[in-house]
C-alpha positions in Angstrom: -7.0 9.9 -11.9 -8.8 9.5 -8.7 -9.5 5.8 -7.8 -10.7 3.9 -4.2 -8.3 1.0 -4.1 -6.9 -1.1 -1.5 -3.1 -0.8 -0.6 -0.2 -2.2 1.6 1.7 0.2 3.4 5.3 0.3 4.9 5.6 2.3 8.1 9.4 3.0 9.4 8.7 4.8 12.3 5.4 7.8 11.4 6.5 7.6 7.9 5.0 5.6 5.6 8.4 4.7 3.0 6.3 2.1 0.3 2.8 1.8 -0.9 1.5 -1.3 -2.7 -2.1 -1.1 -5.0 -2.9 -4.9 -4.1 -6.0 -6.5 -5.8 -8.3 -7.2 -2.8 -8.6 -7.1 1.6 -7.9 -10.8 1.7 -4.8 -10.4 -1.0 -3.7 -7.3 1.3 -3.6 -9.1 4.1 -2.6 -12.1 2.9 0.7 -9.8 1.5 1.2 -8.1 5.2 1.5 -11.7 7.0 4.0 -12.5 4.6 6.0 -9.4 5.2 5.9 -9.6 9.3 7.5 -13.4 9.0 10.7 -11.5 8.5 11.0 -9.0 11.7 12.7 -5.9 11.1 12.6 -3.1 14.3 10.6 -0.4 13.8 8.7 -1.8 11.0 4.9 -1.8 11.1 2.7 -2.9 7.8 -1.0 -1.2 7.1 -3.8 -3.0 4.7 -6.0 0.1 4.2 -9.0 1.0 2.0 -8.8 4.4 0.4 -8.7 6.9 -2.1 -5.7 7.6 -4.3 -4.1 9.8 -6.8 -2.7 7.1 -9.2 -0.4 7.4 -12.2 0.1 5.1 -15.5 3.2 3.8 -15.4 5.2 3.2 -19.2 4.2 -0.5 -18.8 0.7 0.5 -18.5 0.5 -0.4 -14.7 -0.8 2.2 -12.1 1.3 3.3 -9.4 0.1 5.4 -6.4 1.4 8.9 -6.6 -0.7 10.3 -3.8 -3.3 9.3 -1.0 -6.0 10.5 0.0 -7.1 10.0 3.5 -10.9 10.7 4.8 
């Protein structure tokens, strides 16, 4: 299923390694300053507003399987 959501992302150098669906901006964002407290090298975090390929997990939760940039 195709869905615009908002999502965190983990960058380790181009690649992005973890995606996060995250309920609004302002609860992205709010996610990301938490994250860059703790400074890793080479670590860079991405609120972003998109289009995604998302999955039903067992649980019933979605997870991103792929996204779709425009």
């Amino acid at each position: 299923m195709i869905e615009h959501m908002v999502a965190l992302l983990m960058f380790v150098g181009p690649d992005i390694k973890e995606h996060r669906i995250q309920e609004s901006m302002s609860v992205c964002l709010k996610h990301r300053r938490e994250a860059t407290r703790v400074p890793a090298p080479n670590v860079q975090y991405k609120c972003i507003k998109s289009k995604a390929e998302l999955e039903k997990n067992i649980d019933g939760s979605y997870s991103i399987k792929s996204l779709i940039l425009e």
